[in-house]
PDB file as gemmi writes it, atoms N, CA and C in Angstrom:
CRYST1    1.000    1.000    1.000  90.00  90.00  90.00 P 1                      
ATOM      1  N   UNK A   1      13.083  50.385   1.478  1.00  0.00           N  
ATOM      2  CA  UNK A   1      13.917  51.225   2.291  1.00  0.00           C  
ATOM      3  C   UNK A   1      14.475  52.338   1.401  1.00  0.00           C  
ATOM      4  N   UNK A   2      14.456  53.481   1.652  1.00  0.00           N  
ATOM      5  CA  UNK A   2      15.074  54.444   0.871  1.00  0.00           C  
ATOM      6  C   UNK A   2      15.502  55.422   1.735  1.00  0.00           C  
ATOM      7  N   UNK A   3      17.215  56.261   1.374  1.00  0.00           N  
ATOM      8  CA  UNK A   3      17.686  57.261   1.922  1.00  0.00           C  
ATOM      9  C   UNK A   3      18.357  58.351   1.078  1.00  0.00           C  
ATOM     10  N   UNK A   4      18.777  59.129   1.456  1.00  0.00           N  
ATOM     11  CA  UNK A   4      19.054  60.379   0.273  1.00  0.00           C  
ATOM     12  C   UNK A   4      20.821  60.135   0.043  1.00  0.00           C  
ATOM     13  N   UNK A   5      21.300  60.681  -0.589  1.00  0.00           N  
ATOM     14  CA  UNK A   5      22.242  60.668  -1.040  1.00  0.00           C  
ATOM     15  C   UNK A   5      22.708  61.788  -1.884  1.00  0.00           C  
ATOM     16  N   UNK A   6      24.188  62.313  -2.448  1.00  0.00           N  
ATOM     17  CA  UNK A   6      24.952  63.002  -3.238  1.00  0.00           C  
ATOM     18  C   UNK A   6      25.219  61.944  -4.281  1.00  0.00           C  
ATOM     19  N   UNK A   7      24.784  62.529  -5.452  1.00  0.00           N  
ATOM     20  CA  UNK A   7      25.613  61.694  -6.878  1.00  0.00           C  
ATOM     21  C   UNK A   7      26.493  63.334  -7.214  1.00  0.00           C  
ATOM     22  N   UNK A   8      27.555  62.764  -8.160  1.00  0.00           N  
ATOM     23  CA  UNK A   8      28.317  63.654  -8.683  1.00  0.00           C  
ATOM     24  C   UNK A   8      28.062  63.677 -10.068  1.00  0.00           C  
ATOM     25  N   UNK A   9      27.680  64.607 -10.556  1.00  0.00           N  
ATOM     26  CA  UNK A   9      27.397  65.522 -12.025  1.00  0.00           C  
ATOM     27  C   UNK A   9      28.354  65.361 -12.821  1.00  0.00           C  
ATOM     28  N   UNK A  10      29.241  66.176 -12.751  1.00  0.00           N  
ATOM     29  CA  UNK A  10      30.421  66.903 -13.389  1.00  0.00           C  
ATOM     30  C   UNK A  10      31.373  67.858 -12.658  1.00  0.00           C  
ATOM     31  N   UNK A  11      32.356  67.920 -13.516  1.00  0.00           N  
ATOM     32  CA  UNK A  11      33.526  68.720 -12.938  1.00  0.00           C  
ATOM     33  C   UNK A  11      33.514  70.218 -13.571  1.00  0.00           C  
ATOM     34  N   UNK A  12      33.872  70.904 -12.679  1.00  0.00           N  
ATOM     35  CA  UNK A  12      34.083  72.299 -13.227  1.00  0.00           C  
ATOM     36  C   UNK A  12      34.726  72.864 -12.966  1.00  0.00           C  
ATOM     37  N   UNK A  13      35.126  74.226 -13.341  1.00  0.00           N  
ATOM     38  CA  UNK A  13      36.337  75.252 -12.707  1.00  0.00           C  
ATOM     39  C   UNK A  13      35.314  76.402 -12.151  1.00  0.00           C  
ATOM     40  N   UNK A  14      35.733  77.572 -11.048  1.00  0.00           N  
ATOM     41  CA  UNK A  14      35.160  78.522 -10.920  1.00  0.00           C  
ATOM     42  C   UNK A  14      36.024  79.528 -11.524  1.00  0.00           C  
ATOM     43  N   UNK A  15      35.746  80.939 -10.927  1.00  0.00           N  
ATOM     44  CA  UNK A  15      36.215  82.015 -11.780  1.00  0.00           C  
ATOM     45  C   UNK A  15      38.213  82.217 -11.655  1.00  0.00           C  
ATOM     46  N   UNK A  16      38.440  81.158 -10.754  1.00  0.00           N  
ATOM     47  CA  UNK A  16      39.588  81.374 -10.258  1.00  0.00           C  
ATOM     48  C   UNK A  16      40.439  80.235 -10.643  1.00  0.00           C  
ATOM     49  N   UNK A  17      39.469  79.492 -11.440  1.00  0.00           N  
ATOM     50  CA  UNK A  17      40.428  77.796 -12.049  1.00  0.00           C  
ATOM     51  C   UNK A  17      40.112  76.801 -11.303  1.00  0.00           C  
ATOM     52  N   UNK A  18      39.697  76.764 -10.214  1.00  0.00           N  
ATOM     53  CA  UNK A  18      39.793  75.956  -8.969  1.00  0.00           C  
ATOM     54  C   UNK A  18      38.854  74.829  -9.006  1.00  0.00           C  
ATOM     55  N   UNK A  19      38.868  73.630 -10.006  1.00  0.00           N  
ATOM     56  CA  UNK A  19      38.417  72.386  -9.809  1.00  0.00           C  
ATOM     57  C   UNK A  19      36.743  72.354  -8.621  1.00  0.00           C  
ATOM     58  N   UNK A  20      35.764  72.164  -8.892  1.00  0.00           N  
ATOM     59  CA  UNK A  20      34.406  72.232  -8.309  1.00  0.00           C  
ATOM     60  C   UNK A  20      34.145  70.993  -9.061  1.00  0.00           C  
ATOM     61  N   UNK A  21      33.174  70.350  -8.132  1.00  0.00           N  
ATOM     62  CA  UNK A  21      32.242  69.221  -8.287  1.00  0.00           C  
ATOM     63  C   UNK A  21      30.272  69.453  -8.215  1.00  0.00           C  
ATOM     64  N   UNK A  22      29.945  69.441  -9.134  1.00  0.00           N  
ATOM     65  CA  UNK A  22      28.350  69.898  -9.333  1.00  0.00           C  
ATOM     66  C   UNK A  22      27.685  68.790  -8.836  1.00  0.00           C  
ATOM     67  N   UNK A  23      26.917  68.665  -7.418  1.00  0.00           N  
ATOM     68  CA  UNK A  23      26.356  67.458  -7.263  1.00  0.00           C  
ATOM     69  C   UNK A  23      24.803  67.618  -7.330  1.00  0.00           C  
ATOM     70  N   UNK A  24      23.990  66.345  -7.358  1.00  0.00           N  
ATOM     71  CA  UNK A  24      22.535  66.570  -7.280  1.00  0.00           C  
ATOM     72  C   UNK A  24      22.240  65.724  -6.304  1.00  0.00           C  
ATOM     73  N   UNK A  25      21.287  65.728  -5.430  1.00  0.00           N  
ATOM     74  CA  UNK A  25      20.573  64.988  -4.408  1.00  0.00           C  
ATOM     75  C   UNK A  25      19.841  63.918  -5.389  1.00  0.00           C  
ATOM     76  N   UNK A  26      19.930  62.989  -4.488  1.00  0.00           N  
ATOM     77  CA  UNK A  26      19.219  61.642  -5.300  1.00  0.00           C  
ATOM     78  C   UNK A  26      18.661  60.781  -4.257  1.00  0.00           C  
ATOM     79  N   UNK A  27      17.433  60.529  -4.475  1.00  0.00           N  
ATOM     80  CA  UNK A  27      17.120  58.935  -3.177  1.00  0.00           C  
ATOM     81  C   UNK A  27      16.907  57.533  -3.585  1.00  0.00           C  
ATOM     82  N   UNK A  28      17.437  57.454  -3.032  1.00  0.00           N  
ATOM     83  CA  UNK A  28      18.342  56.000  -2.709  1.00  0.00           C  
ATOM     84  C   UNK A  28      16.885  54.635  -2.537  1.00  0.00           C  
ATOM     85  N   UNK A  29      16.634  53.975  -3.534  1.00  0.00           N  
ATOM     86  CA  UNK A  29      15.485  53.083  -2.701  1.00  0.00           C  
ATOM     87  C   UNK A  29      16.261  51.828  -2.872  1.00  0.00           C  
ATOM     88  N   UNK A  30      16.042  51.321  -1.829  1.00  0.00           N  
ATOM     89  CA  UNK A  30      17.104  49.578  -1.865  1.00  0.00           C  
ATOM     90  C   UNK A  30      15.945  48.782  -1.413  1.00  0.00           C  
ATOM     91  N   UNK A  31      15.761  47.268  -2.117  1.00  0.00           N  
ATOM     92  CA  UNK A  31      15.364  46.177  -1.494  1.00  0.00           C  
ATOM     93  C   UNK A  31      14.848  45.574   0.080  1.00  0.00           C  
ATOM     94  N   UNK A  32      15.802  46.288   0.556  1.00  0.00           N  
ATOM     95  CA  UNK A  32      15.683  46.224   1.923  1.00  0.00           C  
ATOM     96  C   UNK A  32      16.451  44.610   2.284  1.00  0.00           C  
ATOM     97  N   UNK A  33      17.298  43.608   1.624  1.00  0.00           N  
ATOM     98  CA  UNK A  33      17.256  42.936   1.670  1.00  0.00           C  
ATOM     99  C   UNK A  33      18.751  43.074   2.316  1.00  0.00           C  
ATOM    100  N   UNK A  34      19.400  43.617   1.512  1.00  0.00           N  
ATOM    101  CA  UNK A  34      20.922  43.377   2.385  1.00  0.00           C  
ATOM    102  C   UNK A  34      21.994  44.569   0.845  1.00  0.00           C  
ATOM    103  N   UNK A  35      22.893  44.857   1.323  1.00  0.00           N  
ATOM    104  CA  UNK A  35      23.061  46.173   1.087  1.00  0.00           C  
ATOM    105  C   UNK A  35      23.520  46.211  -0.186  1.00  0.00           C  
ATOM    106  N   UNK A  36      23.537  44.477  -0.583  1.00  0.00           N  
ATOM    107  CA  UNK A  36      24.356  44.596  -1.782  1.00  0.00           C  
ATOM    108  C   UNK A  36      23.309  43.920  -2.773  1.00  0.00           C  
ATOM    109  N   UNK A  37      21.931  44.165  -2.381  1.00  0.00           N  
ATOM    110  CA  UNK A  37      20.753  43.762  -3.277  1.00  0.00           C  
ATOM    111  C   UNK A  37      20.459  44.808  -4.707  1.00  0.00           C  
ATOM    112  N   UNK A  38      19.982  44.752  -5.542  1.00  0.00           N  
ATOM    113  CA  UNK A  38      19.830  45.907  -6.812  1.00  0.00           C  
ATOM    114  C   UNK A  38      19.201  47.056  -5.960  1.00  0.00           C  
ATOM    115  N   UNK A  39      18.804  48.297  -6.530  1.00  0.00           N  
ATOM    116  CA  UNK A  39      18.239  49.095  -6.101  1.00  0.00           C  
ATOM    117  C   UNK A  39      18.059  49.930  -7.344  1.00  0.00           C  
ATOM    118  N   UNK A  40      17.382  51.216  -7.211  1.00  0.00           N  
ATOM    119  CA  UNK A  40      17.890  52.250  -8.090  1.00  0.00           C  
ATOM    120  C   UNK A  40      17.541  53.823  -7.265  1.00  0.00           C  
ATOM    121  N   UNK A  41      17.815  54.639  -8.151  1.00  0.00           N  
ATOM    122  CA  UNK A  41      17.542  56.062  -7.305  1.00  0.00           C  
ATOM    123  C   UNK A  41      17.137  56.953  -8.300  1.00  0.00           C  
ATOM    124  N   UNK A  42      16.421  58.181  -7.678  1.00  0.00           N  
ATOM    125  CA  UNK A  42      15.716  59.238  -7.829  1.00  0.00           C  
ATOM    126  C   UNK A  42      16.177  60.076  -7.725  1.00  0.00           C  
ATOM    127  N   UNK A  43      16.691  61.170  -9.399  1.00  0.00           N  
ATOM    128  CA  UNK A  43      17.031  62.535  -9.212  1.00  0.00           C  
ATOM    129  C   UNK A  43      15.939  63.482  -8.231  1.00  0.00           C  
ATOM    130  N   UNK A  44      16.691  64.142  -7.442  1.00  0.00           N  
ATOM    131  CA  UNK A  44      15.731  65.184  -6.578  1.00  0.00           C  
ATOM    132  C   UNK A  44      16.485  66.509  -6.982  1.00  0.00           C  
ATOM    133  N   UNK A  45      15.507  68.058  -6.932  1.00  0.00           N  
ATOM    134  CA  UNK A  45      16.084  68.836  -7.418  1.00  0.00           C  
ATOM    135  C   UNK A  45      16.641  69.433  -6.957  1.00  0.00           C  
ATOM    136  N   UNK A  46      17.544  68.815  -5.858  1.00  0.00           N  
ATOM    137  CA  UNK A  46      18.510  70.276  -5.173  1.00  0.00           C  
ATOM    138  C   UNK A  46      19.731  69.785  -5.792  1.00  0.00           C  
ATOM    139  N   UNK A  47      20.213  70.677  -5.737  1.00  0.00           N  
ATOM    140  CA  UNK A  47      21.920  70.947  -6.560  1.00  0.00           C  
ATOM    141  C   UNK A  47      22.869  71.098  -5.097  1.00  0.00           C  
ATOM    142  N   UNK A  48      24.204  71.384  -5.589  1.00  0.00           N  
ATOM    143  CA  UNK A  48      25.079  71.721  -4.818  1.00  0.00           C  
ATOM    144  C   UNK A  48      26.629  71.685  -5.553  1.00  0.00           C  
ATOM    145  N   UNK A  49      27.455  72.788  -5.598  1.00  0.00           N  
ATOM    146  CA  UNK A  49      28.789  72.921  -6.000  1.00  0.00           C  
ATOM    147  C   UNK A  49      29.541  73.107  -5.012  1.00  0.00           C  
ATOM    148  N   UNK A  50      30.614  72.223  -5.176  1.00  0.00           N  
ATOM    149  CA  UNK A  50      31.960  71.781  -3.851  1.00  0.00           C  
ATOM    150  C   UNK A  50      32.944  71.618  -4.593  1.00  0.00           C  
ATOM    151  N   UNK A  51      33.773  72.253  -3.421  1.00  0.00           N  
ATOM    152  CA  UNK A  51      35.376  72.163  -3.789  1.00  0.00           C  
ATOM    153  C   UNK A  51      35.820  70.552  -3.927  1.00  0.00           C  
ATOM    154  N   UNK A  52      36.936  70.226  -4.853  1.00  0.00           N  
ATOM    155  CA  UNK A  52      37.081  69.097  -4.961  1.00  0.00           C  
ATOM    156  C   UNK A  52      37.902  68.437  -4.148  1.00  0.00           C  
ATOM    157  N   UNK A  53      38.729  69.708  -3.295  1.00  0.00           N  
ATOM    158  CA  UNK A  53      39.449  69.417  -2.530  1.00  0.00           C  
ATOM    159  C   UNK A  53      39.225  68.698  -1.053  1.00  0.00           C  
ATOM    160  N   UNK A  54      37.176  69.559  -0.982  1.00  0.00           N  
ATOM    161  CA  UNK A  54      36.564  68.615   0.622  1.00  0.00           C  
ATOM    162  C   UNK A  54      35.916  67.284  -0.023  1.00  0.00           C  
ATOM    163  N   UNK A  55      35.874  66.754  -1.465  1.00  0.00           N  
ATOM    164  CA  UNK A  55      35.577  65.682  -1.994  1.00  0.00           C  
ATOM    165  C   UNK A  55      37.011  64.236  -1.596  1.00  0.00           C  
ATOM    166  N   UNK A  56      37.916  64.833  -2.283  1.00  0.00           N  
ATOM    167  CA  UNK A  56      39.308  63.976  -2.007  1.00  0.00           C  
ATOM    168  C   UNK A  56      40.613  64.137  -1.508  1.00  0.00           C  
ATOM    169  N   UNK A  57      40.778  63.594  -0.785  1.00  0.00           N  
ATOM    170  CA  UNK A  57      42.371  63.863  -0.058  1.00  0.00           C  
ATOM    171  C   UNK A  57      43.488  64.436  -1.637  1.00  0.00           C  
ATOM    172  N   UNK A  58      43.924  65.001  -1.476  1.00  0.00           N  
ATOM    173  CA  UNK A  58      45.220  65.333  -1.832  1.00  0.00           C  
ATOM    174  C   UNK A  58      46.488  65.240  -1.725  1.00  0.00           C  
TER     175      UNK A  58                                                      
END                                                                             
């Protein structure tokens, strides 16, 4: 069974100071057995930078 997912990179600032999160797409392959079986995942190459603020409540 496998599905895609966001892992988080690193933290960064933009030009304005403002805390960003660098993420990469990754897929997800699981066992299929039950959700809390091993698995591992696959860097994929899309990127993405987000505010940290739509990451965590404040």
């Amino acid at each position: 069974m496998e599905e895609e997912s966001w892992q988080s990179i690193t933290v960064m600032e933009d030009k304005n100071g403002e805390p960003h999160v660098l993420q990469q797409k990754v897929k997800v392959y699981t066992s299929g057995v039950s959700e809390e079986s091993p698995g591992y995942t696959k860097p994929l190459m899309k990127h993405r930078i987000v505010p940290v603020k739509d990451i965590v409540n404040l």
